[in-house]
C-alpha positions as CSV (number, residue, x, y, z in Angstrom):
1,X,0.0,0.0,0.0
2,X,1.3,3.5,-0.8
3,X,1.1,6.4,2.2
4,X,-2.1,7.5,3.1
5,X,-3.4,11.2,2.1
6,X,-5.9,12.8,3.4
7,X,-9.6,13.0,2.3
8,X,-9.0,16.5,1.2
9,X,-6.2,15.8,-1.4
10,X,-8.6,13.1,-2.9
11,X,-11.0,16.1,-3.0
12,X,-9.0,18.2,-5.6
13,X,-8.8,15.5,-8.0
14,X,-11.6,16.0,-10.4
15,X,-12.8,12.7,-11.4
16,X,-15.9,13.0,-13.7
17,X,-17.9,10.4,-15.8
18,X,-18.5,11.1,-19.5
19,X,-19.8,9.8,-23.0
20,X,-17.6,8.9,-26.0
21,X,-18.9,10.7,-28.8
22,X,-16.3,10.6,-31.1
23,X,-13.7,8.0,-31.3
24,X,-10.5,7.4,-34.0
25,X,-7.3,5.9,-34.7
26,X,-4.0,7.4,-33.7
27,X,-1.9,6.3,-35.8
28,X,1.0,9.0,-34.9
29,X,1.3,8.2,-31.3
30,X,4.5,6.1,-30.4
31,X,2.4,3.7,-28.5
32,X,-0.7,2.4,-30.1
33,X,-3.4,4.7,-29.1
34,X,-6.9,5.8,-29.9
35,X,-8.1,9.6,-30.0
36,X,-11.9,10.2,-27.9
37,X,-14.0,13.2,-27.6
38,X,-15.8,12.4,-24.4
39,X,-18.9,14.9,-23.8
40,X,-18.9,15.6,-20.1
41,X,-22.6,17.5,-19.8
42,X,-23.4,21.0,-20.8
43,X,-21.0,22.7,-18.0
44,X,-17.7,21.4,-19.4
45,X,-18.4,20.4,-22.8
46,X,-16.4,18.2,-25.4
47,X,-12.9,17.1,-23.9
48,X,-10.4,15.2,-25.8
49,X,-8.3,12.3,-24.4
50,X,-5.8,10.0,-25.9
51,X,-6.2,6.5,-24.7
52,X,-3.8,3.6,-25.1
53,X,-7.1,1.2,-25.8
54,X,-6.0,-0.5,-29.0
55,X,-5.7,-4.1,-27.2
56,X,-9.3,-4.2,-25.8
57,X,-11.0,-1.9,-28.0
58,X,-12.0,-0.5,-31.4
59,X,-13.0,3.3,-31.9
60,X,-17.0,2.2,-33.3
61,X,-17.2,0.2,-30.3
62,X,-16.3,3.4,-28.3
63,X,-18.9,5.4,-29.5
64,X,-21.9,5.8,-27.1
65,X,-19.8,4.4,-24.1
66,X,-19.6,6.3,-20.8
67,X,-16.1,6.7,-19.1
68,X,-14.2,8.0,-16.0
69,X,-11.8,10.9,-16.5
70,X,-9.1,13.2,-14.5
71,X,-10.8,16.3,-16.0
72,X,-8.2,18.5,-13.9
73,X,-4.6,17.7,-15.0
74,X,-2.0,20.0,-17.2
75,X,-3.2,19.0,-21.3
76,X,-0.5,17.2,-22.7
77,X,0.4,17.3,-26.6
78,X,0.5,13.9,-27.7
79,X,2.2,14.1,-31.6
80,X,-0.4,16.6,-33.0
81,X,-3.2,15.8,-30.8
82,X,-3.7,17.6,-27.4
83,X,-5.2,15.4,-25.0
84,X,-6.8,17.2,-22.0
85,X,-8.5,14.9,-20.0
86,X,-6.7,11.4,-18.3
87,X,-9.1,8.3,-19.3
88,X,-8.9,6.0,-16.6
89,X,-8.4,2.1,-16.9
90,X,-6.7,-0.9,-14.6
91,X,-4.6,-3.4,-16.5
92,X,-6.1,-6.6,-17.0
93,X,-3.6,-9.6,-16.3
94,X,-1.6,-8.7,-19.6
95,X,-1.0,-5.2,-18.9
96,X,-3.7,-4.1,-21.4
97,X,-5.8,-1.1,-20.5
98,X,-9.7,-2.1,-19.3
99,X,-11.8,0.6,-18.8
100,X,-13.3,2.3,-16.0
101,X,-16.7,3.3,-16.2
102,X,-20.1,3.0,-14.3
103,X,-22.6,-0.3,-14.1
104,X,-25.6,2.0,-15.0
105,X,-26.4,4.8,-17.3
106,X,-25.6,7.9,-15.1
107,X,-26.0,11.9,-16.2
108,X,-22.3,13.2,-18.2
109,X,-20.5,15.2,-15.9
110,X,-20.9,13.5,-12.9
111,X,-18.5,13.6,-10.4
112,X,-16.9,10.6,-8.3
113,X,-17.1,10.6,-4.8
């Protein structure tokens, strides 16, 4: 286990659920990657993310899909793309990226807690 924090540091990170809208190859990354535009909700819009998915997923079958994202990190250029939101995933026993995202339908923008 790593050293605790406190409840309030957890606080600051802004962890948010969204829906894949848009969803394409990246072929210019140096690791193989996918490009989303997740919609989080009419407060914060359309955010983009680059996602190293390729193993588990393909860009149609991202479309329509809600995710869990670090909405409140530095964007970071990736090749030509800015990616401004951190898509979060576990590995499975491979390495490979699975997904994080909610058992039930639940309103863009939501926050975790």
């Amino acid at each position: 286990m790593s050293n605790p924090i406190a409840y309030v540091d957890f606080e600051q990170v802004e962890i948010r659920v969204g829906t894949v809208i848009d969803a394409q190859p990246f072929p210019e990354a140096r690791k193989p990657a996918i490009k989303l535009w997740i919609d989080f909700g009419a407060e914060i819009g359309v955010r983009t993310s680059s996602a190293q998915l390729t193993v588990h997923y393909k860009p149609d079958r991202l479309i329509g899909r809600q995710v869990v994202a670090v909405l409140n990190f530095a964007p970071r250029q990736i090749g030509p793309f800015m990616s401004e939101v951190l898509t979060l995933g576990v590995p499975d026993e491979n390495g490979a990226v699975v997904l994080l995202r909610p058992d039930l339908p639940v309103p863009n923008g939501g926050k975790m807690f």
